[in-house]
SEDOVO-727740 format. One record per atom (N, C-alpha, C): x, z, y; residue number from 1. Coordinates in steps of 0.05 Angstrom, whole numbers. Atoms other than C-alpha are relative to their C-alpha. Last residue first. Layout:
// residues N
[rec [X Z Y] NUM];
...
This chain:
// residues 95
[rec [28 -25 -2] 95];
[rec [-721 -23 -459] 95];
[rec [-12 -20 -40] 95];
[rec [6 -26 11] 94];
[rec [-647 -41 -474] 94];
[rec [-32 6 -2] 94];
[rec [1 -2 29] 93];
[rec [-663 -109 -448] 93];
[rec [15 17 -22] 93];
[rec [25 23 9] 92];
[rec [-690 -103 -381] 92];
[rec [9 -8 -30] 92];
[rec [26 -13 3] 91];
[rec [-655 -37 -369] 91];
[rec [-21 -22 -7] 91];
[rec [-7 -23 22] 90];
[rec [-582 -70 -373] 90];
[rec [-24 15 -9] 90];
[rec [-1 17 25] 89];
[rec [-610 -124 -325] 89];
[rec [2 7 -20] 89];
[rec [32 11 6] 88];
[rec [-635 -78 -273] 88];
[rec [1 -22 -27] 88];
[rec [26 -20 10] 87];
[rec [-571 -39 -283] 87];
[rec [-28 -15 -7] 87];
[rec [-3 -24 27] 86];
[rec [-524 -101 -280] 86];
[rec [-22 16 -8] 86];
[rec [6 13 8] 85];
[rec [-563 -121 -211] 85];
[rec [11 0 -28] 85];
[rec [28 4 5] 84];
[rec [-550 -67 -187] 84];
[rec [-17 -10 -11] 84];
[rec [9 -20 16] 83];
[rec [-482 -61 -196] 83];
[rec [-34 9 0] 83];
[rec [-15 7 30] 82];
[rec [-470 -126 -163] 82];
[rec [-5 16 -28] 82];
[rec [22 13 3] 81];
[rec [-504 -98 -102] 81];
[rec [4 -16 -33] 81];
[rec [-2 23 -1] 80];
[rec [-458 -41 -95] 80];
[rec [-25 -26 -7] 80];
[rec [-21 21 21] 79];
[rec [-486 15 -83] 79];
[rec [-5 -21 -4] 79];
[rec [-15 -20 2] 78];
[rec [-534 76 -37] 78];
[rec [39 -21 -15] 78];
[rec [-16 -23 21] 77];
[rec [-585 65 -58] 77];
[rec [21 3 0] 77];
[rec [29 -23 3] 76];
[rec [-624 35 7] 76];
[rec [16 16 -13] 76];
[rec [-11 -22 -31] 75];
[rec [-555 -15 13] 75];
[rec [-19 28 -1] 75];
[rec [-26 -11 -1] 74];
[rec [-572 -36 -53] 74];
[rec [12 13 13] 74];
[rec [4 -24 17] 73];
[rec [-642 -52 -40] 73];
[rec [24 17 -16] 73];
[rec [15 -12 -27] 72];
[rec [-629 -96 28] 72];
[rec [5 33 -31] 72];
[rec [-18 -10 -18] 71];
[rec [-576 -135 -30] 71];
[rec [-13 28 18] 71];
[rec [-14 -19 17] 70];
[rec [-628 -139 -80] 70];
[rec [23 22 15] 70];
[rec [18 -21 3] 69];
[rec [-676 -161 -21] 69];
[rec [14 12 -23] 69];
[rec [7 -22 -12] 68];
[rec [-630 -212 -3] 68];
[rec [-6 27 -2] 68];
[rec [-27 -4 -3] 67];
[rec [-611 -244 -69] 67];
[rec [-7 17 30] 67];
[rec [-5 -24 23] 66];
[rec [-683 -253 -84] 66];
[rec [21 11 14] 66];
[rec [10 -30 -11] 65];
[rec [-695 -281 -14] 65];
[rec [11 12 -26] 65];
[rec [-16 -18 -23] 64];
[rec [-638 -331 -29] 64];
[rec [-17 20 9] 64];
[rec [14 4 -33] 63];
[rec [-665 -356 -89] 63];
[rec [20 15 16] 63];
[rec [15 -17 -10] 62];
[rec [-612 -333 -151] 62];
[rec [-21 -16 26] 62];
[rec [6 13 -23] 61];
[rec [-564 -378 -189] 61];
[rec [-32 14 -2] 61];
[rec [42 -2 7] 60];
[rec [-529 -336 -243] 60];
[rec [-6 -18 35] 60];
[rec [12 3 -27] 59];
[rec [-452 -332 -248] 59];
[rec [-28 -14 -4] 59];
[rec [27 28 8] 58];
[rec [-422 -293 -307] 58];
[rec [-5 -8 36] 58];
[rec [9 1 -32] 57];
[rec [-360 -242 -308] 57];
[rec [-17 -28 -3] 57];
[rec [4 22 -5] 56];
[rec [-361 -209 -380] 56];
[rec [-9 -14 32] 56];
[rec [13 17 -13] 55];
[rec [-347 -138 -381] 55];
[rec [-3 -28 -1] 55];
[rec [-14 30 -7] 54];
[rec [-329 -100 -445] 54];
[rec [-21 -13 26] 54];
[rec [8 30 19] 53];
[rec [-359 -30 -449] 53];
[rec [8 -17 20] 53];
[rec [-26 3 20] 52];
[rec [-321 40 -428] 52];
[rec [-2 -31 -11] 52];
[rec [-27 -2 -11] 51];
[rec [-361 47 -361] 51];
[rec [25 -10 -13] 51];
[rec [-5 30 -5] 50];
[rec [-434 28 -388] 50];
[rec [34 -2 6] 50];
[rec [15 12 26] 49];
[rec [-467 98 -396] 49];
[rec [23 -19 -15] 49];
[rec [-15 -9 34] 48];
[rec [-418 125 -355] 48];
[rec [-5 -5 -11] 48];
[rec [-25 10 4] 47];
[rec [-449 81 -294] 47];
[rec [16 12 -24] 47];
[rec [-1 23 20] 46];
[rec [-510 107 -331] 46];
[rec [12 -11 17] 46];
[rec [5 -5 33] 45];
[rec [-506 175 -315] 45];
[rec [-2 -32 -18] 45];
[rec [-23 -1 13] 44];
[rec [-481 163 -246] 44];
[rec [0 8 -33] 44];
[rec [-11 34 -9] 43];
[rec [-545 125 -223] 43];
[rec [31 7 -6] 43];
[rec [8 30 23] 42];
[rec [-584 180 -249] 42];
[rec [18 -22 0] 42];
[rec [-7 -7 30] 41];
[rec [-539 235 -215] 41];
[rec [-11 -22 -13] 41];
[rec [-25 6 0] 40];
[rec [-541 190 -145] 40];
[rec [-5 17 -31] 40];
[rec [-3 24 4] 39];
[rec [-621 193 -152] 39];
[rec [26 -15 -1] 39];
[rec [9 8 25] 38];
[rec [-627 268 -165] 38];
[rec [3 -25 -10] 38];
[rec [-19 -19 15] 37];
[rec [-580 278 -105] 37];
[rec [-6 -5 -25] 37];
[rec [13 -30 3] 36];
[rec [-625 232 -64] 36];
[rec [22 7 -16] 36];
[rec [-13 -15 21] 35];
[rec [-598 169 -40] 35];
[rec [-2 25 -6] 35];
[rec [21 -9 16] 34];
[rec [-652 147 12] 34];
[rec [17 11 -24] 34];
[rec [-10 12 27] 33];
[rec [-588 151 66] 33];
[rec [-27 7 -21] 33];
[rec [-6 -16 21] 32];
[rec [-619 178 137] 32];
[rec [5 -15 -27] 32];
[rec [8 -21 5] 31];
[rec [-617 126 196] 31];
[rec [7 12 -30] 31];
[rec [6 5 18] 30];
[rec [-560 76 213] 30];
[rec [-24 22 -4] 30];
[rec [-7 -25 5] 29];
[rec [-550 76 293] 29];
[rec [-8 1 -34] 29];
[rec [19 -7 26] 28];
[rec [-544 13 326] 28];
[rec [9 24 -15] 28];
[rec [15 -27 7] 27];
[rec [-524 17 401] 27];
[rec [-8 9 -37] 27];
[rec [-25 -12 0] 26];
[rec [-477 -42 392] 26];
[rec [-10 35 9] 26];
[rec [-10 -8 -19] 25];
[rec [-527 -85 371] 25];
[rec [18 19 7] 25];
[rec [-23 1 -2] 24];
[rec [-514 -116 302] 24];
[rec [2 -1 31] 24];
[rec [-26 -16 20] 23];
[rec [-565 -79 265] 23];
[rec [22 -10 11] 23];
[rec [6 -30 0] 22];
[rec [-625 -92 314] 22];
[rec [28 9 -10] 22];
[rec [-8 -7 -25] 21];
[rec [-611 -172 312] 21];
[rec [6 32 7] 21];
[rec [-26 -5 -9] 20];
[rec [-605 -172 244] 20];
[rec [4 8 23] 20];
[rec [-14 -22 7] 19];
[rec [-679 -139 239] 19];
[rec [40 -14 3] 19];
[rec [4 -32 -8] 18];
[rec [-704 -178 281] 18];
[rec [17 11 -3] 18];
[rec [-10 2 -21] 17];
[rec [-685 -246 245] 17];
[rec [8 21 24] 17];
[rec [-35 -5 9] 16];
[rec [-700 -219 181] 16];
[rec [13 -6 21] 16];
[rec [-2 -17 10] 15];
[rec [-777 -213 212] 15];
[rec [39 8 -4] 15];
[rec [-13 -14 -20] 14];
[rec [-774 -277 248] 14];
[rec [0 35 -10] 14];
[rec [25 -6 -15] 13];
[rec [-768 -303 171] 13];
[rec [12 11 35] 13];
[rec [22 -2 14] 12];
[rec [-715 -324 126] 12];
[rec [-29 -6 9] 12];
[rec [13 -19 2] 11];
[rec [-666 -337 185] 11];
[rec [-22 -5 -21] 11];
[rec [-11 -6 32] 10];
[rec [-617 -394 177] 10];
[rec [-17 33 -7] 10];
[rec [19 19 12] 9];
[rec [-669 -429 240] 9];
[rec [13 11 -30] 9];
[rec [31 -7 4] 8];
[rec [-624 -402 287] 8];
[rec [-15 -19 -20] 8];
[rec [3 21 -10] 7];
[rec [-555 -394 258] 7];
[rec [-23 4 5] 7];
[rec [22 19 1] 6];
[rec [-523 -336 221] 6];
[rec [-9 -17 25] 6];
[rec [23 -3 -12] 5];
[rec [-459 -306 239] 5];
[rec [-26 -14 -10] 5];
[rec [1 7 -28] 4];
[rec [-408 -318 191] 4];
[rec [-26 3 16] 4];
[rec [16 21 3] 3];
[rec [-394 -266 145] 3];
[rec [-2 -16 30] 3];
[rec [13 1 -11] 2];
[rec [-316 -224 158] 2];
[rec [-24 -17 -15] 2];
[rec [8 23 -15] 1];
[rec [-270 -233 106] 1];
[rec [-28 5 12] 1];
């Protein structure tokens, strides 16, 4: 399912506004993936970590920049945003 377009004024900032605009011209070109080689093996060393253990599906109430900027930082690495948010959680109390 498609999202629906945003609205004026459903923009964060004119900053996030920009940048959709930029990404959903029809010239847009993605540049280079930050997923490094070293940084896809980390990030597959502890999906194995985690692979065989019981999930539980929860729902958490987030801001909407958080939830952005997890998302913006998901796309950066490369995965899901869901799984990101796992990791950062899985590392906040393992440490």
């Amino acid at each position: 399912m498609k999202n629906k377009t945003p609205t004026i004024g459903s923009f964060i900032d004119s900053d996030e506004e920009e940048l959709y605009n930029i990404i959903e011209r029809d010239d847009y070109v993605p540049g280079p993936s930050l997923l490094t080689p070293e940084r896809l093996l980390e990030w597959q060393v502890a999906a194995r970590a985690t692979i065989n253990e019981e999930r539980t599906k929860i729902s958490i109430r987030l801001p909407k920049t958080d939830l952005l900027r997890l998302k913006a930082k998901a796309m950066r690495e490369g995965m899901p945003y869901q799984t990101l948010i796992g990791s950062i959680l899985h590392k906040a109390v393992s440490r």
